[in-house]
Biotite code that builds the C-alpha atoms (Angstrom):
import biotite.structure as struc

atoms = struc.array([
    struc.Atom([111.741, 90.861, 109.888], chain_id="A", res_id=1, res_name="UNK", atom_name="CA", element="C"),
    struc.Atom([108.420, 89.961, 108.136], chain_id="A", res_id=2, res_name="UNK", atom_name="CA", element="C"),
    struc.Atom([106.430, 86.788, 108.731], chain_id="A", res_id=3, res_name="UNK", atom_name="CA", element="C"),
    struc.Atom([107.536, 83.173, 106.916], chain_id="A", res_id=4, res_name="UNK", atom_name="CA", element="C"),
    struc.Atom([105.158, 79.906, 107.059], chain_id="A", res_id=5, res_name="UNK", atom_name="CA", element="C"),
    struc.Atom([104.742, 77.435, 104.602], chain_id="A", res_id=6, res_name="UNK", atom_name="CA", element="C"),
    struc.Atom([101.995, 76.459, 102.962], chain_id="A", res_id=7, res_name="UNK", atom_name="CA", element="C"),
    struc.Atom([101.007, 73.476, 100.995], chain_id="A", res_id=8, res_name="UNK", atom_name="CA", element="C"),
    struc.Atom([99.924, 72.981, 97.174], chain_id="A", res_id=9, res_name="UNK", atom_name="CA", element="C"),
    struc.Atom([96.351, 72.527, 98.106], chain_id="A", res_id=10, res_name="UNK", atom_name="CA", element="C"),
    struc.Atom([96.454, 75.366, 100.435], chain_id="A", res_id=11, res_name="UNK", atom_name="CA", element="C"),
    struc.Atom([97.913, 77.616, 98.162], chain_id="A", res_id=12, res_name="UNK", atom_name="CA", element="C"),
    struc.Atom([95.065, 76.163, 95.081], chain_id="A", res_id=13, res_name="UNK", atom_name="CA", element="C"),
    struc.Atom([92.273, 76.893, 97.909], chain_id="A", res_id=14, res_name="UNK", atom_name="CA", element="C"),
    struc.Atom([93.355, 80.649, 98.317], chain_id="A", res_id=15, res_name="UNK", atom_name="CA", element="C"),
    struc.Atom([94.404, 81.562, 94.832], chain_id="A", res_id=16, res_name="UNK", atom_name="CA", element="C"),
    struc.Atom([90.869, 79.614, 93.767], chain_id="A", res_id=17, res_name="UNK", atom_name="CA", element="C"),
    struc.Atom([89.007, 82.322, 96.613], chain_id="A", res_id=18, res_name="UNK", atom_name="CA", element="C"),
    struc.Atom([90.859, 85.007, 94.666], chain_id="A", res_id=19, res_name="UNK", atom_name="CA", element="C"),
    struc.Atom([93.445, 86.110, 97.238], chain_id="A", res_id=20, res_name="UNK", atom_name="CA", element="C"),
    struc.Atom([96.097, 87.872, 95.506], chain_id="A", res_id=21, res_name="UNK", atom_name="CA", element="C"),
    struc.Atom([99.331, 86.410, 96.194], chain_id="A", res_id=22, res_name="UNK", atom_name="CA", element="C"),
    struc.Atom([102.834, 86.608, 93.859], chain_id="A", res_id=23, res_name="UNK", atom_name="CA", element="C"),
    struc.Atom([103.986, 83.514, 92.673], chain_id="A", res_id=24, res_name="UNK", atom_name="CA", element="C"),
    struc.Atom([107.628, 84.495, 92.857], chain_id="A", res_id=25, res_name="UNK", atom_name="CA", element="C"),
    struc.Atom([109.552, 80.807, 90.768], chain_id="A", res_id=26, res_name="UNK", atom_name="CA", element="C"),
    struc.Atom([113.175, 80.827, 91.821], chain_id="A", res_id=27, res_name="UNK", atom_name="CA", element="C"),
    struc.Atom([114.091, 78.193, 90.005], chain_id="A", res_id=28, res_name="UNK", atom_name="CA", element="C"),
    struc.Atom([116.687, 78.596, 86.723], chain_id="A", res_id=29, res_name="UNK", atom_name="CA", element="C"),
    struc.Atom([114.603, 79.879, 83.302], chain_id="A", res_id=30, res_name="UNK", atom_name="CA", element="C"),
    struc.Atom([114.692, 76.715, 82.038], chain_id="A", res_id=31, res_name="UNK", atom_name="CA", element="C"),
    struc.Atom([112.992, 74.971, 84.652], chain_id="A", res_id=32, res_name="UNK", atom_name="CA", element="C"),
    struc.Atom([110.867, 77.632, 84.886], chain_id="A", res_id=33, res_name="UNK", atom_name="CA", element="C"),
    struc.Atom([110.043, 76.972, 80.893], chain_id="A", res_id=34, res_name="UNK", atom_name="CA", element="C"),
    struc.Atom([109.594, 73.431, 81.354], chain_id="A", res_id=35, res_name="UNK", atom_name="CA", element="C"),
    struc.Atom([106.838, 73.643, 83.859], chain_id="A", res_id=36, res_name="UNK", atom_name="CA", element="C"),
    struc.Atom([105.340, 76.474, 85.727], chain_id="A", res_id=37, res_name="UNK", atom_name="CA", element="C"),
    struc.Atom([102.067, 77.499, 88.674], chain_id="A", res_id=38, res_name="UNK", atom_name="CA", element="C"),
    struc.Atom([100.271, 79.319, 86.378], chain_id="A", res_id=39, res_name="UNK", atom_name="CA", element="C"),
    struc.Atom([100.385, 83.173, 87.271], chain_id="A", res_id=40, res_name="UNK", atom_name="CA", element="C"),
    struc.Atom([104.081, 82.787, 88.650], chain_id="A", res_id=41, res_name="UNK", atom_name="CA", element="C"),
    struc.Atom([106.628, 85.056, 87.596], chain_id="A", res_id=42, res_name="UNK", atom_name="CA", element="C"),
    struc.Atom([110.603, 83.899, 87.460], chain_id="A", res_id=43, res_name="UNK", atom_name="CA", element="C"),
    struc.Atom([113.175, 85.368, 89.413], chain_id="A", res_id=44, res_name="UNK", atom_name="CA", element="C"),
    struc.Atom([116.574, 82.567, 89.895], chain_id="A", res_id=45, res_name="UNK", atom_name="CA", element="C"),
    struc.Atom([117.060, 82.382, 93.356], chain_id="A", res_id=46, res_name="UNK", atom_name="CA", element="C"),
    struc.Atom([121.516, 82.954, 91.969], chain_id="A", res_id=47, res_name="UNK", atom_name="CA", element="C"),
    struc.Atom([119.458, 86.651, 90.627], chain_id="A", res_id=48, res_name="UNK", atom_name="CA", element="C"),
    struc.Atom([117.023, 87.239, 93.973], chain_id="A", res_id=49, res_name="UNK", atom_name="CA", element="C"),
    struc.Atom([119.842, 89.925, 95.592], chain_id="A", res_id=50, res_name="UNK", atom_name="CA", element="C"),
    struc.Atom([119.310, 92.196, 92.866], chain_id="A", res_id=51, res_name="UNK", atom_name="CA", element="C"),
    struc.Atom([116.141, 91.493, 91.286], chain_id="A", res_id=52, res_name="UNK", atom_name="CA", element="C"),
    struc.Atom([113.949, 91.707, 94.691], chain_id="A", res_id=53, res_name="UNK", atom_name="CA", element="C"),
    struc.Atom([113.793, 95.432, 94.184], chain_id="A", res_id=54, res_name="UNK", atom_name="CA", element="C"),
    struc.Atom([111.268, 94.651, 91.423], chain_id="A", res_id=55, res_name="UNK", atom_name="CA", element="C"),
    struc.Atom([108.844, 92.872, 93.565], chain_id="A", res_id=56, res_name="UNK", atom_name="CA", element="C"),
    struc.Atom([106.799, 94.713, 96.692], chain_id="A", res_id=57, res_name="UNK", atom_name="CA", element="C"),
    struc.Atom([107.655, 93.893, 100.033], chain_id="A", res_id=58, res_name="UNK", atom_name="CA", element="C"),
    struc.Atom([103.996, 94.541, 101.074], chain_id="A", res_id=59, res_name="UNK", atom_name="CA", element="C"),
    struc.Atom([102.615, 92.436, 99.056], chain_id="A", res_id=60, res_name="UNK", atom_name="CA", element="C"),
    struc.Atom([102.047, 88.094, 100.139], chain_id="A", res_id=61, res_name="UNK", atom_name="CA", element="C"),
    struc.Atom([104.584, 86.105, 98.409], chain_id="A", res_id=62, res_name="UNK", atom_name="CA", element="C"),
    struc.Atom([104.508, 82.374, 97.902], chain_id="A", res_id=63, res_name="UNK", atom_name="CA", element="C"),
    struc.Atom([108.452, 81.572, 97.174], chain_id="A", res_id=64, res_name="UNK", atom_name="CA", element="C"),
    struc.Atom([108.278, 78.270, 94.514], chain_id="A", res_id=65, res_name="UNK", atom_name="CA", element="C"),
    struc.Atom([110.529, 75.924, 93.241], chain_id="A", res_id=66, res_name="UNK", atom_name="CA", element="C"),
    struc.Atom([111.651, 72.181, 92.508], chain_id="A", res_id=67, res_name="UNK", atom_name="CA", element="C"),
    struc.Atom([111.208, 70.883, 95.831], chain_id="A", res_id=68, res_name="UNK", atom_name="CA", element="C"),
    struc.Atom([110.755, 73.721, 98.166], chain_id="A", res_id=69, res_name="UNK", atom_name="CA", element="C"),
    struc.Atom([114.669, 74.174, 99.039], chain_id="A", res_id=70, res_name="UNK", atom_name="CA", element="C"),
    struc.Atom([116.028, 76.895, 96.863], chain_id="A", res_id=71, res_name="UNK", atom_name="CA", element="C"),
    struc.Atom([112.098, 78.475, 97.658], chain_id="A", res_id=72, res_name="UNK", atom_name="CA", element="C"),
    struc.Atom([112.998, 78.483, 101.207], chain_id="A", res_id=73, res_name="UNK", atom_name="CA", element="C"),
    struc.Atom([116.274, 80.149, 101.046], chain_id="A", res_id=74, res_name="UNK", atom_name="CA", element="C"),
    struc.Atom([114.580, 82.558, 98.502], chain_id="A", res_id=75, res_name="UNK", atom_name="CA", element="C"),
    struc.Atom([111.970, 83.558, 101.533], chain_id="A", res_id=76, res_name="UNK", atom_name="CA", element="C"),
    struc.Atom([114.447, 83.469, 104.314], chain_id="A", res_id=77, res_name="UNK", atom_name="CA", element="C"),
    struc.Atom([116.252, 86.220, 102.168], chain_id="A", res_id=78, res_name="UNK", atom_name="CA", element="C"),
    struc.Atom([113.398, 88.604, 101.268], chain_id="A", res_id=79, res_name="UNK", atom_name="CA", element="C"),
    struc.Atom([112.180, 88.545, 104.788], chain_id="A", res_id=80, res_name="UNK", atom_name="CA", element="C"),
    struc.Atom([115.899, 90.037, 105.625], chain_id="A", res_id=81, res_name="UNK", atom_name="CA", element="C"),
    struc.Atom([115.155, 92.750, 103.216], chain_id="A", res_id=82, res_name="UNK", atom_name="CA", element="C"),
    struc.Atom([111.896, 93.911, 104.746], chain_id="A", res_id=83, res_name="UNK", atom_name="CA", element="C"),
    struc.Atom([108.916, 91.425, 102.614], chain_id="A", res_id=84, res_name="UNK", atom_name="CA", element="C"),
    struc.Atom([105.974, 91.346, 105.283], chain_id="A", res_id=85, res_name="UNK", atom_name="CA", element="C"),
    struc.Atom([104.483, 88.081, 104.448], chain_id="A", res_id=86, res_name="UNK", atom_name="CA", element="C"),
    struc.Atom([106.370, 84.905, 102.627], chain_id="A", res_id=87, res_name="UNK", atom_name="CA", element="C"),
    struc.Atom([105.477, 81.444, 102.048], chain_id="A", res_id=88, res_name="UNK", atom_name="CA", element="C"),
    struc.Atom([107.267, 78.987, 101.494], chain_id="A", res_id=89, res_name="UNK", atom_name="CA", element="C"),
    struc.Atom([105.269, 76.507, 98.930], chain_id="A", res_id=90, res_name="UNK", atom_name="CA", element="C"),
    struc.Atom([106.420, 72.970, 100.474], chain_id="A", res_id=91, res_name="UNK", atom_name="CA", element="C"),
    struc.Atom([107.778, 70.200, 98.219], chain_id="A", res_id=92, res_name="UNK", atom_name="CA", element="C"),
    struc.Atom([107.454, 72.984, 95.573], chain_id="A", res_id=93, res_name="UNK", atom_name="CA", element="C"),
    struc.Atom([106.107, 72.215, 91.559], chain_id="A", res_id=94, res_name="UNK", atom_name="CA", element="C"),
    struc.Atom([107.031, 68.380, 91.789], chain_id="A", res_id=95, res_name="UNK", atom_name="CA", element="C"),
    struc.Atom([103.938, 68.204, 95.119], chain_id="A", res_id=96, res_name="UNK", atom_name="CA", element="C"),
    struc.Atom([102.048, 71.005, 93.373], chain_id="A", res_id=97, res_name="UNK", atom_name="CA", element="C"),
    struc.Atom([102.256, 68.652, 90.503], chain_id="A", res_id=98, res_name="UNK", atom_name="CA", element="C"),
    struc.Atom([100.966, 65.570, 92.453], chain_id="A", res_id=99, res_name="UNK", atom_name="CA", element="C"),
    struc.Atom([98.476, 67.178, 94.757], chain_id="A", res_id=100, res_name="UNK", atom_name="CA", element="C"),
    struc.Atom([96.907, 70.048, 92.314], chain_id="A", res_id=101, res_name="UNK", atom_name="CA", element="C"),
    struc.Atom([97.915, 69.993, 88.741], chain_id="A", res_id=102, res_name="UNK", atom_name="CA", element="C"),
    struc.Atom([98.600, 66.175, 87.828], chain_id="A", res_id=103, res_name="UNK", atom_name="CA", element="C"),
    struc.Atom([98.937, 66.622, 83.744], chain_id="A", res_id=104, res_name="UNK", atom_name="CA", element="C"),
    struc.Atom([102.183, 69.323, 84.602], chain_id="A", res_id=105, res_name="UNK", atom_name="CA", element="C"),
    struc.Atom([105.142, 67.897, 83.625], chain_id="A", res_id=106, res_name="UNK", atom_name="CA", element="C"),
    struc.Atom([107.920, 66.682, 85.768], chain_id="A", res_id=107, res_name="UNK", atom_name="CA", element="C"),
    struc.Atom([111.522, 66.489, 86.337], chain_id="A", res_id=108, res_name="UNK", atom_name="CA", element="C"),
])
């Protein structure tokens, strides 16, 4: 089973600002994901995650997002049962990236 930490909004801004190349994976529902987004993320529902993680690579670090970091870290737990190497967890999700990086996103 891969690795799984979590990692904070301003952590996340610091390495994605250093270019690090991590996927953004948004697990929320498409129209939360329309409403508000981490620039660069792409949207797979967590409800679609069992059959949509074949089109993401295991090998590559993946920051799991959403609302408040619950449905993220369910998404995570599950891809490191399927074989990801390295997940994050982004904690308190959008709403604390919101807050701590980004404060003109909108909320919910």
């Amino acid at each position: 089973m891969g690795r799984l930490e979590t990692i904070t909004p301003r952590e996340l801004h610091e390495r994605l600002a250093a270019g690090e190349e991590l996927v953004l994976l948004d697990v929320r529902e498409a129209d939360e994901f329309a409403y508000c987004r981490i620039e660069g993320s792409i949207s797979v529902p967590l409800s679609e995650l069992s059959v949509r993680h074949v089109e993401l690579d295991p090998e590559r670090p993946t920051v799991c997002i959403c609302h408040h970091g619950i449905r993220s870290a369910s998404a995570a737990q599950a891809l490191a049962h399927v074989g990801f190497d390295e997940l994050y967890n982004l904690t308190g999700g959008v709403e604390r990236w919101a807050t701590d990086v980004e404060p003109d996103m909108p909320r919910y």
